[in-house]
C-alpha positions as CSV (number, residue, x, y, z in Angstrom):
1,X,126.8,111.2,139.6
2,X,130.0,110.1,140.8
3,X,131.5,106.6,138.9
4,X,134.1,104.5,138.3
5,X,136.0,105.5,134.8
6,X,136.3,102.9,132.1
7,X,138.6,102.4,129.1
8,X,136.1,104.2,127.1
9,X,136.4,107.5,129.2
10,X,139.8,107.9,128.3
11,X,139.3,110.2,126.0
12,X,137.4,112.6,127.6
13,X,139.5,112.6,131.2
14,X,142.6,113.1,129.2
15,X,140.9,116.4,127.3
16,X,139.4,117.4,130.8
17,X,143.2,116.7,132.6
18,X,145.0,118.6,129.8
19,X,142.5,121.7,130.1
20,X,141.6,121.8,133.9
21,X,146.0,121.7,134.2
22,X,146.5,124.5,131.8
23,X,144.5,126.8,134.3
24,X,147.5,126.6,136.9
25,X,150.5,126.1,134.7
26,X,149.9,128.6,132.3
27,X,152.4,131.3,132.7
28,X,154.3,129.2,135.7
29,X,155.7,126.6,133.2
30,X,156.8,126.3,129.7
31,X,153.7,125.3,127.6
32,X,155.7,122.0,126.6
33,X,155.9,121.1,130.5
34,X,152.1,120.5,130.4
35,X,150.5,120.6,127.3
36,X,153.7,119.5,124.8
37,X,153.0,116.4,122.5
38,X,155.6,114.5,124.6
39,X,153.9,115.2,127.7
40,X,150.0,114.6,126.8
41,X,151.2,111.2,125.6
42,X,153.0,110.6,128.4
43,X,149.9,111.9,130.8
44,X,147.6,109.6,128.7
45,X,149.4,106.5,129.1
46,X,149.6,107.3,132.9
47,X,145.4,107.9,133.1
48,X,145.0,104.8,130.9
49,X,146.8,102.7,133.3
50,X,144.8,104.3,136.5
51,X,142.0,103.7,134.8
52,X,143.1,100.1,134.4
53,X,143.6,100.1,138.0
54,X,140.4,101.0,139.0
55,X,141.6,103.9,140.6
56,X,140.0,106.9,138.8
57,X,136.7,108.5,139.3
58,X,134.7,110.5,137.4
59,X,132.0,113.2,138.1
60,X,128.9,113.3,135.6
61,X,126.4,116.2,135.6
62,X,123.2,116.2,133.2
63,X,123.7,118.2,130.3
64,X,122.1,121.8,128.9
65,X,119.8,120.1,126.5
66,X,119.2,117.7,129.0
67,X,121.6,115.0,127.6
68,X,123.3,112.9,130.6
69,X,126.6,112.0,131.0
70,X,128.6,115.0,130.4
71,X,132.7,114.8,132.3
72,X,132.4,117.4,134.8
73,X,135.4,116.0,136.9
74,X,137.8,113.2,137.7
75,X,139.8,112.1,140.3
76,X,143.0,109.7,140.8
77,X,144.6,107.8,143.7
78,X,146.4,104.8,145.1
79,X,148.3,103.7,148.0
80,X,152.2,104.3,148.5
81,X,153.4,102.8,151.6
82,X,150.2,102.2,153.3
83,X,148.6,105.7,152.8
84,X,146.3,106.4,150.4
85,X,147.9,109.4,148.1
86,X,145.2,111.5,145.7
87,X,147.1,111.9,142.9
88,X,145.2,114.2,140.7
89,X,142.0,116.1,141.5
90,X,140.4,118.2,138.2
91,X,137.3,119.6,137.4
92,X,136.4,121.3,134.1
93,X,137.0,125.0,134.5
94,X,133.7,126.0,133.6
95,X,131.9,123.7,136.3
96,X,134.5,125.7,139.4
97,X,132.6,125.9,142.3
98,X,129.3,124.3,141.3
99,X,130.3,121.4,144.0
100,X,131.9,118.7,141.5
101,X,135.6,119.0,143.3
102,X,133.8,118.6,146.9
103,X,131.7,115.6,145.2
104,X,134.6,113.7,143.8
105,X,136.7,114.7,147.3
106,X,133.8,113.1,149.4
107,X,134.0,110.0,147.1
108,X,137.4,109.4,147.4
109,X,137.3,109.8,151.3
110,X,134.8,107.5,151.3
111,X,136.8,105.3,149.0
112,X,139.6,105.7,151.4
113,X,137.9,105.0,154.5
114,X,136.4,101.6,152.9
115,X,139.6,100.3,152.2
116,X,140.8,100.8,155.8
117,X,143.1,103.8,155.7
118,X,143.5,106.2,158.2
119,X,146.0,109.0,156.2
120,X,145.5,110.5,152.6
121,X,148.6,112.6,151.1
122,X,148.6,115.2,148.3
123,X,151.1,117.4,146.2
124,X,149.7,120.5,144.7
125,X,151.3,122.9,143.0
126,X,152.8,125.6,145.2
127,X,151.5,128.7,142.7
128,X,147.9,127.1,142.3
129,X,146.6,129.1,145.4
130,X,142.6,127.6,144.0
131,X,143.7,124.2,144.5
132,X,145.0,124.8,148.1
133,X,142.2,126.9,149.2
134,X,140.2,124.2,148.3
135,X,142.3,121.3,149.5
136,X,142.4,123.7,153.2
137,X,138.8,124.0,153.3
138,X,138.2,120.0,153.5
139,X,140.6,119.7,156.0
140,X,144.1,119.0,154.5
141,X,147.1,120.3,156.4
142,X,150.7,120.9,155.5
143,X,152.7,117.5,156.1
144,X,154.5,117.8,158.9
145,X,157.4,114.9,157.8
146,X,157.9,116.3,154.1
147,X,156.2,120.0,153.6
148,X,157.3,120.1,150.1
149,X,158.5,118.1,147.3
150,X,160.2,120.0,144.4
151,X,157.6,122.8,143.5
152,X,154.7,121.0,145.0
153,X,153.6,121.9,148.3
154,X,152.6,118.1,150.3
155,X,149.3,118.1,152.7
156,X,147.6,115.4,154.7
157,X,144.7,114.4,155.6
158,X,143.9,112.4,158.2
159,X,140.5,110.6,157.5
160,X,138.4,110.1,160.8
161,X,137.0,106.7,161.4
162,X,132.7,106.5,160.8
163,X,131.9,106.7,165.1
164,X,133.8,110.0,165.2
């Protein structure tokens, strides 16, 4: 089940942000880059706001013991000069390619398209080859006005309209 994330989920995306980015930046960055007191604080107010914003989603799956409800993934966005821009997209590294990350990618699109845009950009980390597999395979493509920014590769999307 795919939802919009609430003040009481912040817990739970933060510990699912902070473990899903650990995956990548482990052995790229120093561990105080991404995972520092400073930094989780600082990530935390940023998901808290988003959250505020309405602009975070969150990916549910039924638990082992049947229990529901259980964070499997969440996803960020907003718009920056009239394109929509995915700011994060994590799922829980147990749940990797069990279709939550192609779930929460389909419900932003649709999220996208609903509000009228026609472009989607992205930054991903240039060393997490996973993420850009994945980003490749649903159709993102290098930007062609600004390939990179700092040590994040940027890709587009463009998002085709319902008749097409």
């Amino acid at each position: 089940m795919i939802r919009y994330a609430t003040s009481a989920d912040l817990d739970a995306v933060t510990a699912l942000y902070a473990e899903a980015r650990a995956t990548y930046y482990r052995g790229h960055l120093p561990e105080s880059a991404y995972a520092g007191p400073e930094e989780l604080a600082r990530t935390r107010a940023g998901w808290a706001g988003a959250i505020e914003r309405g602009a975070v989603l969150c990916a549910e799956i039924q638990g082992e013991g049947g229990e529901g409800g259980v964070l499997a993934g969440i996803a960020a966005y907003g718009e920056r000069d009239g394109v929509m821009f995915l700011t994060q997209l994590h799922v829980a590294p147990a749940l990797w390619r069990k279709g939550v990350g192609g779930a929460l990618h389909a419900a932003c699109v649709e999220a996208w398209r609903a509000a009228g845009a026609t472009t989607a950009t992205l930054e991903v980390f240039e060393k997490n080859e996973r993420a850009q597999a994945f980003y490749a395979a649903h159709g993102w493509t290098p930007d062609p006005d600004s390939p990179r920014s700092g040590d994040h590769l940027v890709l587009r999307l463009t998002l085709a309209t319902e008749t097409e």
